[in-house]
mmCIF entry with sequence, helices, sheets and N, C-alpha, C, O atoms, coordinates in Angstrom:
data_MODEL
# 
_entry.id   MODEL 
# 
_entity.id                         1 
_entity.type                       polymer 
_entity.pdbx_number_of_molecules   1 
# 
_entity_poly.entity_id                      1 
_entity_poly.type                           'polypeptide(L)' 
_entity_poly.nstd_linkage                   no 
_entity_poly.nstd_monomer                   no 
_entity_poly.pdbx_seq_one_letter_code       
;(UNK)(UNK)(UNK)(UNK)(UNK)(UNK)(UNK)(UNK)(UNK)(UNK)(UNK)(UNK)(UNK)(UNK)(UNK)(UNK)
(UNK)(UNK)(UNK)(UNK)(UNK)(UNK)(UNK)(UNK)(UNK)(UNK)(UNK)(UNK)(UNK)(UNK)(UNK)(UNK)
(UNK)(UNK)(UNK)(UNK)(UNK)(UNK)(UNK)(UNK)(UNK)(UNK)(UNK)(UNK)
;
_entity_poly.pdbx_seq_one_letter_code_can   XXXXXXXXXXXXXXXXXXXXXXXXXXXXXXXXXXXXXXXXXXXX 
_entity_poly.pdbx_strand_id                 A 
# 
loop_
_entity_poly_seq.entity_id 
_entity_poly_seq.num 
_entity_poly_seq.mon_id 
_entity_poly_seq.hetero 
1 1  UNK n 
1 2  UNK n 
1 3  UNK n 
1 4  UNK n 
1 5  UNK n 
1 6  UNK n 
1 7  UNK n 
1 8  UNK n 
1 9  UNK n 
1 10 UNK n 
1 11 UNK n 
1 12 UNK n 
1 13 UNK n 
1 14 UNK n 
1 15 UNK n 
1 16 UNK n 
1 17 UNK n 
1 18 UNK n 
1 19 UNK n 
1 20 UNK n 
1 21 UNK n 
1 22 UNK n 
1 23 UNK n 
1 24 UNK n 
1 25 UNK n 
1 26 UNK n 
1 27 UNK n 
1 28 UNK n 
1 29 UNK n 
1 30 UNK n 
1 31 UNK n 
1 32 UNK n 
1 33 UNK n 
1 34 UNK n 
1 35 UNK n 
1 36 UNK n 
1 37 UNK n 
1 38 UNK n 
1 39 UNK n 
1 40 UNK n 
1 41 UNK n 
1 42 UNK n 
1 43 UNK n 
1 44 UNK n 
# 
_struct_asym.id          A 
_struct_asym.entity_id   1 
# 
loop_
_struct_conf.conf_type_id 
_struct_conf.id 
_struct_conf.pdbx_PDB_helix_id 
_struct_conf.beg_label_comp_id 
_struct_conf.beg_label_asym_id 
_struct_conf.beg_label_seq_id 
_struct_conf.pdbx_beg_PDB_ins_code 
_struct_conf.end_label_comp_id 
_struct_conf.end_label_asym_id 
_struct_conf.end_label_seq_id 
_struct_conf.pdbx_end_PDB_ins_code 
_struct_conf.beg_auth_comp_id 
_struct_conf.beg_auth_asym_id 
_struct_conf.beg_auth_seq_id 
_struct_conf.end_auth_comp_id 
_struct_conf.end_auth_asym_id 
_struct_conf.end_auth_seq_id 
_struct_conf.pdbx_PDB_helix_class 
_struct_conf.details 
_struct_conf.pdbx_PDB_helix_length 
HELX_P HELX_P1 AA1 UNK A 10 ? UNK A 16 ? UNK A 10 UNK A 16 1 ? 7  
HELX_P HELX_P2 AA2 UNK A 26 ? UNK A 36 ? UNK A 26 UNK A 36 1 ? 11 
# 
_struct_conf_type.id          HELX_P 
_struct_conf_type.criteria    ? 
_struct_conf_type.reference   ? 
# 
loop_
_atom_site.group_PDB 
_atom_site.id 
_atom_site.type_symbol 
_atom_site.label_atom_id 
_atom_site.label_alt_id 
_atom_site.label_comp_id 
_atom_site.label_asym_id 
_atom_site.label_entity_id 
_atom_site.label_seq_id 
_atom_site.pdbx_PDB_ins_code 
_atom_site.Cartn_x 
_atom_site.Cartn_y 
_atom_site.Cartn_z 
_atom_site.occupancy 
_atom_site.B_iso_or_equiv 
_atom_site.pdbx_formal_charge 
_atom_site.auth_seq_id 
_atom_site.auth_comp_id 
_atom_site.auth_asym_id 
_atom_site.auth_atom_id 
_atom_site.pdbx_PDB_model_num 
ATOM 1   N N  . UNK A 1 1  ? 71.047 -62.327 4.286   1.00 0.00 ? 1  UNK A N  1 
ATOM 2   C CA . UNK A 1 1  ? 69.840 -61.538 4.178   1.00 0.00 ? 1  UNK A CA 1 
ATOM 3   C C  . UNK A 1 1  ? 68.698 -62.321 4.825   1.00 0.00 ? 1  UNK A C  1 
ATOM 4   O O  . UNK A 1 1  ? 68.317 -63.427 4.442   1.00 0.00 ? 1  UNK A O  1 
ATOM 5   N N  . UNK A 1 2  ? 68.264 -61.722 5.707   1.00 0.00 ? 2  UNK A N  1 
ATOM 6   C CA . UNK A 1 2  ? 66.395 -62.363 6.433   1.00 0.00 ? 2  UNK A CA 1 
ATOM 7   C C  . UNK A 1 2  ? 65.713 -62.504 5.542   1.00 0.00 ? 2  UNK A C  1 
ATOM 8   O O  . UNK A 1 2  ? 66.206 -62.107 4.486   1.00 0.00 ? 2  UNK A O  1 
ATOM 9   N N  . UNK A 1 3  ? 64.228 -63.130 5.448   1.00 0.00 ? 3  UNK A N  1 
ATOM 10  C CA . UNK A 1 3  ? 63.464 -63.028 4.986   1.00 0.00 ? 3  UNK A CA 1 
ATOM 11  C C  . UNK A 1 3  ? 62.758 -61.733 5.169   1.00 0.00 ? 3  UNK A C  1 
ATOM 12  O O  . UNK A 1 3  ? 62.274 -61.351 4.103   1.00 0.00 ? 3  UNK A O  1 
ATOM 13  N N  . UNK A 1 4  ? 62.459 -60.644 6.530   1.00 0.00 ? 4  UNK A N  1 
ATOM 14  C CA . UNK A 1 4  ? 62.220 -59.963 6.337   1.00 0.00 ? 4  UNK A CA 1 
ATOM 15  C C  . UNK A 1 4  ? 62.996 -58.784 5.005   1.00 0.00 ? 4  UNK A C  1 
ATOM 16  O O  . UNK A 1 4  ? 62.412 -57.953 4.309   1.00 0.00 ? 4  UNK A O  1 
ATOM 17  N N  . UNK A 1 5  ? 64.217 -59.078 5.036   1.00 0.00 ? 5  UNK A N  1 
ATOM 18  C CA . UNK A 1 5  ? 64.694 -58.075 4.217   1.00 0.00 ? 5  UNK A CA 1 
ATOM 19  C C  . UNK A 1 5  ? 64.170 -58.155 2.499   1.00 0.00 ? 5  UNK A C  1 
ATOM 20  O O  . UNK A 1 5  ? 64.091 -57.315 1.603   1.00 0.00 ? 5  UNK A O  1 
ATOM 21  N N  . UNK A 1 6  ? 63.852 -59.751 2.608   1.00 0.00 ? 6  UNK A N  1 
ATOM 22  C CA . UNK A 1 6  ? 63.727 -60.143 1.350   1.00 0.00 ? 6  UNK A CA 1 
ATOM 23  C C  . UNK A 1 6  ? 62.021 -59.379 0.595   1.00 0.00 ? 6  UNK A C  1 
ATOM 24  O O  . UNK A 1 6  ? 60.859 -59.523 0.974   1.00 0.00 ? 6  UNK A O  1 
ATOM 25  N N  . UNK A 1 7  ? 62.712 -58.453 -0.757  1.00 0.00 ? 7  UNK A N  1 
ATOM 26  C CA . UNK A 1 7  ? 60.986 -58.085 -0.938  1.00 0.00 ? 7  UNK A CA 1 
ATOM 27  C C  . UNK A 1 7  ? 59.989 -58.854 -1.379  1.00 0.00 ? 7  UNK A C  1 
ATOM 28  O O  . UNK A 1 7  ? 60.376 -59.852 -1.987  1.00 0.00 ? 7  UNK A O  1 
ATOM 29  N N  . UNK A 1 8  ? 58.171 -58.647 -1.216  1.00 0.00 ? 8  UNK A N  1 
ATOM 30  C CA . UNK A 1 8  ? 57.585 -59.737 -1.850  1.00 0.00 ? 8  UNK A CA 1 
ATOM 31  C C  . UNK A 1 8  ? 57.879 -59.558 -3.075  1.00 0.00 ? 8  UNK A C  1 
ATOM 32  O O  . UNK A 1 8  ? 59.017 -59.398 -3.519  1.00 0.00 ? 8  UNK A O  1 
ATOM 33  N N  . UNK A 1 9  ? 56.601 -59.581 -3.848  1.00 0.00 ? 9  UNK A N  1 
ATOM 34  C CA . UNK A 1 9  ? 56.785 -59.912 -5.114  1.00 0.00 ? 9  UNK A CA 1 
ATOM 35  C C  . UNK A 1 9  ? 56.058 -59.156 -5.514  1.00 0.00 ? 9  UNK A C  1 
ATOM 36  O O  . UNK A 1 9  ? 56.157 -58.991 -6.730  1.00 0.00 ? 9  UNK A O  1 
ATOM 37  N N  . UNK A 1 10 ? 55.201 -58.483 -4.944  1.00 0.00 ? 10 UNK A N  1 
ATOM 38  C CA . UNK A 1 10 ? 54.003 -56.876 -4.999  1.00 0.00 ? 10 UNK A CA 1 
ATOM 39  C C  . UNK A 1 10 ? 55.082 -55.793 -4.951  1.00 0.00 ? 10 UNK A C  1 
ATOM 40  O O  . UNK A 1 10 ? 55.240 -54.849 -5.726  1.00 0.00 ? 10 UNK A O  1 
ATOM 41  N N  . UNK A 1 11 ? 55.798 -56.141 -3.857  1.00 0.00 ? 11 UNK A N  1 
ATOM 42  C CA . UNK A 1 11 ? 56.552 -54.755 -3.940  1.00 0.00 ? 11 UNK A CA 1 
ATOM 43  C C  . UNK A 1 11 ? 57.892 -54.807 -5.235  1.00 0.00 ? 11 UNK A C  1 
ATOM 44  O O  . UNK A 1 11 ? 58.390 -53.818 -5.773  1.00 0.00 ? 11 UNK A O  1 
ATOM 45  N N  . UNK A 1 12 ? 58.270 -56.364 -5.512  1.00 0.00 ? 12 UNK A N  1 
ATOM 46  C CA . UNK A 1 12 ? 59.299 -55.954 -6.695  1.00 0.00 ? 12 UNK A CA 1 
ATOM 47  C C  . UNK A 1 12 ? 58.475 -55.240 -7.927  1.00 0.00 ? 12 UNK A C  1 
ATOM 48  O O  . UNK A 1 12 ? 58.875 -54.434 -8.767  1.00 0.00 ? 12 UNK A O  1 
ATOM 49  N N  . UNK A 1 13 ? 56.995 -55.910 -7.700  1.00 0.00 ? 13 UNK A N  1 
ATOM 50  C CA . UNK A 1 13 ? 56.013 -55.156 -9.372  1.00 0.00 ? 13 UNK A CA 1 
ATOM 51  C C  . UNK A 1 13 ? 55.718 -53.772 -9.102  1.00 0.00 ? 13 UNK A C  1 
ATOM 52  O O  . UNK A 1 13 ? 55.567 -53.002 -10.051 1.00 0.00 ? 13 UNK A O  1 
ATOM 53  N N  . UNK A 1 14 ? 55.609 -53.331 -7.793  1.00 0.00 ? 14 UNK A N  1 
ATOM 54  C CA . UNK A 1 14 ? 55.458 -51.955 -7.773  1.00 0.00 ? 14 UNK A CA 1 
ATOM 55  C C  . UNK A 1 14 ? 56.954 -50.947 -8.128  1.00 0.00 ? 14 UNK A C  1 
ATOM 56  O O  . UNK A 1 14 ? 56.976 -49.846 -8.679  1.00 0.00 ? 14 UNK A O  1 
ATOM 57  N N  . UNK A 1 15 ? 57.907 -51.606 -7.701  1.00 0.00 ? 15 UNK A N  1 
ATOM 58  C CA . UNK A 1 15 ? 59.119 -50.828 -7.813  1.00 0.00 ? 15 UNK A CA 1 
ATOM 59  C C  . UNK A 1 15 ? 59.571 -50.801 -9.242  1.00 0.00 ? 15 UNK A C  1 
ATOM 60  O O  . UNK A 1 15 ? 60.057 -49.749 -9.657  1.00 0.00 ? 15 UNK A O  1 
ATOM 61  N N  . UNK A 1 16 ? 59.460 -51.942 -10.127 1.00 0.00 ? 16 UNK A N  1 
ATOM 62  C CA . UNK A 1 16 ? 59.584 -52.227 -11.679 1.00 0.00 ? 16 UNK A CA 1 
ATOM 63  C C  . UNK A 1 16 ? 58.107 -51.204 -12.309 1.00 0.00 ? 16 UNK A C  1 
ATOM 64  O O  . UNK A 1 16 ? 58.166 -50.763 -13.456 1.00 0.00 ? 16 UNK A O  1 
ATOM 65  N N  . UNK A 1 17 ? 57.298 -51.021 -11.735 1.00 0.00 ? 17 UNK A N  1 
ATOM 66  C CA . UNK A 1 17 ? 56.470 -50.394 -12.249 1.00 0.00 ? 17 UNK A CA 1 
ATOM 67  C C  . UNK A 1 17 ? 56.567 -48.793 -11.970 1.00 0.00 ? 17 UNK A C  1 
ATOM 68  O O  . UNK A 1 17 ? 55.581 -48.187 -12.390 1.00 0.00 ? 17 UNK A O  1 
ATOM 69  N N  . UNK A 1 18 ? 57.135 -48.332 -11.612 1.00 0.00 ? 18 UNK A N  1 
ATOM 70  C CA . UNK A 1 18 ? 57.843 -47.188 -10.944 1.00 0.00 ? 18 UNK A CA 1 
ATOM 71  C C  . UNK A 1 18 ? 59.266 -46.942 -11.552 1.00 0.00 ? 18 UNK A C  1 
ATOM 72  O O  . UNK A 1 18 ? 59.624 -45.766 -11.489 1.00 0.00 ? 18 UNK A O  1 
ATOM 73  N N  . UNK A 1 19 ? 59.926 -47.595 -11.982 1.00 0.00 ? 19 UNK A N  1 
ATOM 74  C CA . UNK A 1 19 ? 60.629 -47.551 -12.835 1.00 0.00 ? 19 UNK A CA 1 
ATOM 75  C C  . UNK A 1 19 ? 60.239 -47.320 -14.055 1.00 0.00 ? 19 UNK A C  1 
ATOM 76  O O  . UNK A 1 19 ? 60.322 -46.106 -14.243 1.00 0.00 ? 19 UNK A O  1 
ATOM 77  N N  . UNK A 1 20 ? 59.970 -47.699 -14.707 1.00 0.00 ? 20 UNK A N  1 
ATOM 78  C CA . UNK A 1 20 ? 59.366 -47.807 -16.003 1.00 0.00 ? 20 UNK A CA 1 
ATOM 79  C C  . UNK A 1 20 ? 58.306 -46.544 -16.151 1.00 0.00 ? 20 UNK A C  1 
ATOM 80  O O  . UNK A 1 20 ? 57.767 -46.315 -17.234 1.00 0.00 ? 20 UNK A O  1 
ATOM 81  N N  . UNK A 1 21 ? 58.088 -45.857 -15.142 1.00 0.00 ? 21 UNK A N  1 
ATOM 82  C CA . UNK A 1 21 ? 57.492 -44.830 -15.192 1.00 0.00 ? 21 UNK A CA 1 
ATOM 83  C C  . UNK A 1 21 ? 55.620 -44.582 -15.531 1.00 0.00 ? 21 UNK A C  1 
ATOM 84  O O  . UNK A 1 21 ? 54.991 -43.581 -15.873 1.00 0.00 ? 21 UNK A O  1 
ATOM 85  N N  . UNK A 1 22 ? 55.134 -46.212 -15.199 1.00 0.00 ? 22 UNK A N  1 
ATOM 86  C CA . UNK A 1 22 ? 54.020 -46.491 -15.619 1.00 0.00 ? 22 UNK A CA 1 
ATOM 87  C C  . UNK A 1 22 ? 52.675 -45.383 -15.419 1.00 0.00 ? 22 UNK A C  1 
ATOM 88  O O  . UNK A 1 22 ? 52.603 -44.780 -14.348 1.00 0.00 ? 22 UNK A O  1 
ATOM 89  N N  . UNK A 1 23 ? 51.815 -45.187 -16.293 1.00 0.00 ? 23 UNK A N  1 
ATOM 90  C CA . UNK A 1 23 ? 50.762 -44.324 -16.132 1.00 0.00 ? 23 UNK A CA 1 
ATOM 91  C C  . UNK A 1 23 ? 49.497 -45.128 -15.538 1.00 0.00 ? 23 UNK A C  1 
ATOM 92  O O  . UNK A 1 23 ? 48.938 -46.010 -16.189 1.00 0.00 ? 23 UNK A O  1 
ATOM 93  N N  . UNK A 1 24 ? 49.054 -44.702 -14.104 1.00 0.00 ? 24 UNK A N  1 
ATOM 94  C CA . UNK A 1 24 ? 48.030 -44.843 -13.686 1.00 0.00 ? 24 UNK A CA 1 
ATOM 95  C C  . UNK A 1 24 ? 46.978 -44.716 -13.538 1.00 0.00 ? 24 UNK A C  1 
ATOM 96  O O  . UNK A 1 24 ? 46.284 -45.154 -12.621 1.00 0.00 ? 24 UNK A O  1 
ATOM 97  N N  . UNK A 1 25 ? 46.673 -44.056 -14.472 1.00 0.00 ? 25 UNK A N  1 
ATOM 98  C CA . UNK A 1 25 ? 45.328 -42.921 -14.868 1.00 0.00 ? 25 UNK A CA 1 
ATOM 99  C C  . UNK A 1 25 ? 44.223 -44.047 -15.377 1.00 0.00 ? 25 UNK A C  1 
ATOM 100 O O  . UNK A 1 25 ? 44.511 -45.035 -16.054 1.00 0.00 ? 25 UNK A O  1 
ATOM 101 N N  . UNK A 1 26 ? 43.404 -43.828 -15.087 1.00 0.00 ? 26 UNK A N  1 
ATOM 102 C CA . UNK A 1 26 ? 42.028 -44.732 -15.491 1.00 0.00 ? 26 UNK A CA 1 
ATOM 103 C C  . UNK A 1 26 ? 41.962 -44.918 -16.769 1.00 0.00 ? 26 UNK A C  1 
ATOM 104 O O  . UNK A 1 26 ? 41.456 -45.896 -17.319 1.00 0.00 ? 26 UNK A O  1 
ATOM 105 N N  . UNK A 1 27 ? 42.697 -43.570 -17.526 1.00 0.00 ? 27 UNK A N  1 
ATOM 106 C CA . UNK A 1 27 ? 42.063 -42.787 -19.032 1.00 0.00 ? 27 UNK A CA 1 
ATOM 107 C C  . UNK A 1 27 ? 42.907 -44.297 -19.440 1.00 0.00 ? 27 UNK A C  1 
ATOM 108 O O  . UNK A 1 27 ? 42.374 -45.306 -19.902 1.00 0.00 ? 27 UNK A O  1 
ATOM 109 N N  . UNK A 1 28 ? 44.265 -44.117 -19.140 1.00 0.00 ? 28 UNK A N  1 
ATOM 110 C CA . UNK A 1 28 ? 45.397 -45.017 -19.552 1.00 0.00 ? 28 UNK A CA 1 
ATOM 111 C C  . UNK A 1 28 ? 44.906 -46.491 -19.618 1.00 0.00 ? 28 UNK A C  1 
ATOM 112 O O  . UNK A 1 28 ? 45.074 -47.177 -20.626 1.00 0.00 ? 28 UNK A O  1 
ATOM 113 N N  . UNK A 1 29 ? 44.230 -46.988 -18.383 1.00 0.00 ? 29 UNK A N  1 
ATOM 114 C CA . UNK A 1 29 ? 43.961 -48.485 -18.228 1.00 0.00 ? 29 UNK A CA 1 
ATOM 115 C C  . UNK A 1 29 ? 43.014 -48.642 -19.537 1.00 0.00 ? 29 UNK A C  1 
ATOM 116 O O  . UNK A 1 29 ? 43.153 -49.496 -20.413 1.00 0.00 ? 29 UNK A O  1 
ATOM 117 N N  . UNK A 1 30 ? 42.041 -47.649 -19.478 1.00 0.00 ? 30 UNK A N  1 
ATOM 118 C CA . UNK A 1 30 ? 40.491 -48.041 -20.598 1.00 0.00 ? 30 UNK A CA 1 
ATOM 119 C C  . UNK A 1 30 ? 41.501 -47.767 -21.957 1.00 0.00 ? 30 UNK A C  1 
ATOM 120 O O  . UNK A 1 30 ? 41.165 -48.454 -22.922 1.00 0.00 ? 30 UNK A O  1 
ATOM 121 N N  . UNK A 1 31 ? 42.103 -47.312 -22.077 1.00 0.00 ? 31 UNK A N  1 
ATOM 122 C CA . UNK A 1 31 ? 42.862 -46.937 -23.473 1.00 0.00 ? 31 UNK A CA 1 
ATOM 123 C C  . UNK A 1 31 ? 43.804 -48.387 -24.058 1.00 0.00 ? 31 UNK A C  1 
ATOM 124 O O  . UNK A 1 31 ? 43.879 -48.768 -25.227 1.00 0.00 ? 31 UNK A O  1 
ATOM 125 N N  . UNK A 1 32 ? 44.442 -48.996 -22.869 1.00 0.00 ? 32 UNK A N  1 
ATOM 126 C CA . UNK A 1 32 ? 44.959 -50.342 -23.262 1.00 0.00 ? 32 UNK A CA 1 
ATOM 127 C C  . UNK A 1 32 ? 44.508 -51.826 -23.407 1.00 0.00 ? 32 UNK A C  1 
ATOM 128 O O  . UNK A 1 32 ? 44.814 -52.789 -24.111 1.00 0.00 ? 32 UNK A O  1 
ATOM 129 N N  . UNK A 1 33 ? 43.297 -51.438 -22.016 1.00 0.00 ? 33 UNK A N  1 
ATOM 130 C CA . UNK A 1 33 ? 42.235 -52.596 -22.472 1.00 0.00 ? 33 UNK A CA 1 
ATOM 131 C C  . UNK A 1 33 ? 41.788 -53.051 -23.652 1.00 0.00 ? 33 UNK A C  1 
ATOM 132 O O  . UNK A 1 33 ? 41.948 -54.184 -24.104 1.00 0.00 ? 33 UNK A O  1 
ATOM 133 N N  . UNK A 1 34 ? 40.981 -51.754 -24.354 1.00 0.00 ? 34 UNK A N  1 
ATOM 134 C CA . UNK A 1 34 ? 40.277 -51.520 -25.507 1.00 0.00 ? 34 UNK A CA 1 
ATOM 135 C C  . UNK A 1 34 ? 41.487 -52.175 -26.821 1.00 0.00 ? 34 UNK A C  1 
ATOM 136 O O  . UNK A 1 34 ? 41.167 -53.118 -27.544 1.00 0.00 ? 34 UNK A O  1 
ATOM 137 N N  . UNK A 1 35 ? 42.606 -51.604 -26.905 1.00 0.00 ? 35 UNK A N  1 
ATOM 138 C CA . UNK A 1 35 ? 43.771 -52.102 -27.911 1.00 0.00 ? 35 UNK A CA 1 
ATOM 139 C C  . UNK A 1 35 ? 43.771 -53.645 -27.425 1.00 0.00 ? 35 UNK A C  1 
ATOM 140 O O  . UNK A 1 35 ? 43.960 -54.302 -28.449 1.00 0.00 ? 35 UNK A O  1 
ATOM 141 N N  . UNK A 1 36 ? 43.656 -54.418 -26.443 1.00 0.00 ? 36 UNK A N  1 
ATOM 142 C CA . UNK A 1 36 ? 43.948 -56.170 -26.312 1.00 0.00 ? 36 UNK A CA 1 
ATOM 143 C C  . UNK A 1 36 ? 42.769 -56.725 -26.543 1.00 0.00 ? 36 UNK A C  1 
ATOM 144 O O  . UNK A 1 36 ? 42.756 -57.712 -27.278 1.00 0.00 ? 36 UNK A O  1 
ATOM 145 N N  . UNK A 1 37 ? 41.622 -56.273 -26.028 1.00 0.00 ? 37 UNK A N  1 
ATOM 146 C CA . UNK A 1 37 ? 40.294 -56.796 -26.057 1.00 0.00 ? 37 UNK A CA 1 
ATOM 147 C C  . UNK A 1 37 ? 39.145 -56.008 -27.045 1.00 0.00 ? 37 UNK A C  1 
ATOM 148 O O  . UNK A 1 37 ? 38.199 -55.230 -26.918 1.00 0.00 ? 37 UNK A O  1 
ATOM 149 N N  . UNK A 1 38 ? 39.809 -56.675 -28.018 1.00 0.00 ? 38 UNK A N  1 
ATOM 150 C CA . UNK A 1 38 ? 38.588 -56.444 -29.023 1.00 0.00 ? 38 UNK A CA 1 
ATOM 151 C C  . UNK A 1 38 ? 37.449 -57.286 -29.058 1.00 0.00 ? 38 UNK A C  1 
ATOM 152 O O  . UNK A 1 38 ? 37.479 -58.516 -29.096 1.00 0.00 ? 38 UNK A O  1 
ATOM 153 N N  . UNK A 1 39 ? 36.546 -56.636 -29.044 1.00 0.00 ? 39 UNK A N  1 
ATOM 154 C CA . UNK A 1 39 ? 35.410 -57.539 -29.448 1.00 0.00 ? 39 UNK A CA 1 
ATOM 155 C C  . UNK A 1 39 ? 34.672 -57.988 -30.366 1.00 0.00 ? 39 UNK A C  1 
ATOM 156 O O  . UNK A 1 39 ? 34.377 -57.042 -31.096 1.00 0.00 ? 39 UNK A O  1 
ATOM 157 N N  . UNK A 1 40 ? 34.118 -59.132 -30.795 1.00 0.00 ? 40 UNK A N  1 
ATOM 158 C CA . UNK A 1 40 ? 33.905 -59.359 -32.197 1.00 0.00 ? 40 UNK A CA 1 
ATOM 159 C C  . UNK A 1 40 ? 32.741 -60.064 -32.301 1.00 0.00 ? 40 UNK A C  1 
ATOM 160 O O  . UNK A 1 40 ? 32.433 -61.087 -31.690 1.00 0.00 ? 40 UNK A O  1 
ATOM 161 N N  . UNK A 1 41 ? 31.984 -59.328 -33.279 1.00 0.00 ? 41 UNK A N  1 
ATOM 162 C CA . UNK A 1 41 ? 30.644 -59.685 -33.136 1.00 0.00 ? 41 UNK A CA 1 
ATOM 163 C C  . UNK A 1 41 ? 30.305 -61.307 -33.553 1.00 0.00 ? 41 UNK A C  1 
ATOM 164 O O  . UNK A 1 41 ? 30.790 -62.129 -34.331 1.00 0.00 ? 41 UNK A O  1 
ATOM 165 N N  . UNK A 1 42 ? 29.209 -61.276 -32.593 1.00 0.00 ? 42 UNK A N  1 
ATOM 166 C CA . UNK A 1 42 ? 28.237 -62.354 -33.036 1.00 0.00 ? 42 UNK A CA 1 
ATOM 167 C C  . UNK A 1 42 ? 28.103 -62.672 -34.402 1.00 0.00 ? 42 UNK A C  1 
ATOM 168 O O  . UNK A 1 42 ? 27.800 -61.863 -35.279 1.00 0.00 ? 42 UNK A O  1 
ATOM 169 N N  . UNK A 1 43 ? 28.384 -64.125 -34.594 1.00 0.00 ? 43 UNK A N  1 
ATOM 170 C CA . UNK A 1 43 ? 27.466 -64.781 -35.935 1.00 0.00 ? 43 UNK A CA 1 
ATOM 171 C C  . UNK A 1 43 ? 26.186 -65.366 -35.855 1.00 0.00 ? 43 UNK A C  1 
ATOM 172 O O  . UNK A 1 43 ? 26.005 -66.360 -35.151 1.00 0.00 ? 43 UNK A O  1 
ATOM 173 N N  . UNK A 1 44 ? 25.494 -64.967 -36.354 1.00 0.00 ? 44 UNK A N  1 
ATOM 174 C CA . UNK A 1 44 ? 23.948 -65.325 -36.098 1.00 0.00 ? 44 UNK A CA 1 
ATOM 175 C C  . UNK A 1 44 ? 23.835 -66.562 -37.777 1.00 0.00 ? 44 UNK A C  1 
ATOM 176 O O  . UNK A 1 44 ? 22.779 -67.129 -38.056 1.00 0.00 ? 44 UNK A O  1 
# 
């Protein structure tokens, strides 16, 4: 096998991500952000 044949590593995450049937929707990204990154208030 060439190196050309060989895929990068963008295209193995796009093809695994395509598999998996991932949702691309903006709604989706702000919806999972929000669940990892909580924010927590200030102690004053």
């Amino acid at each position: 096998m060439s190196k050309q044949d060989t895929p990068t590593q963008s295209e193995k995450f796009k093809a695994l991500a395509k598999q998996l049937e991932c949702d691309e929707s903006e709604a989706a990204f702000e919806k999972a952000v929000k669940r990892v990154a909580k924010k927590t208030p200030k102690q004053q």
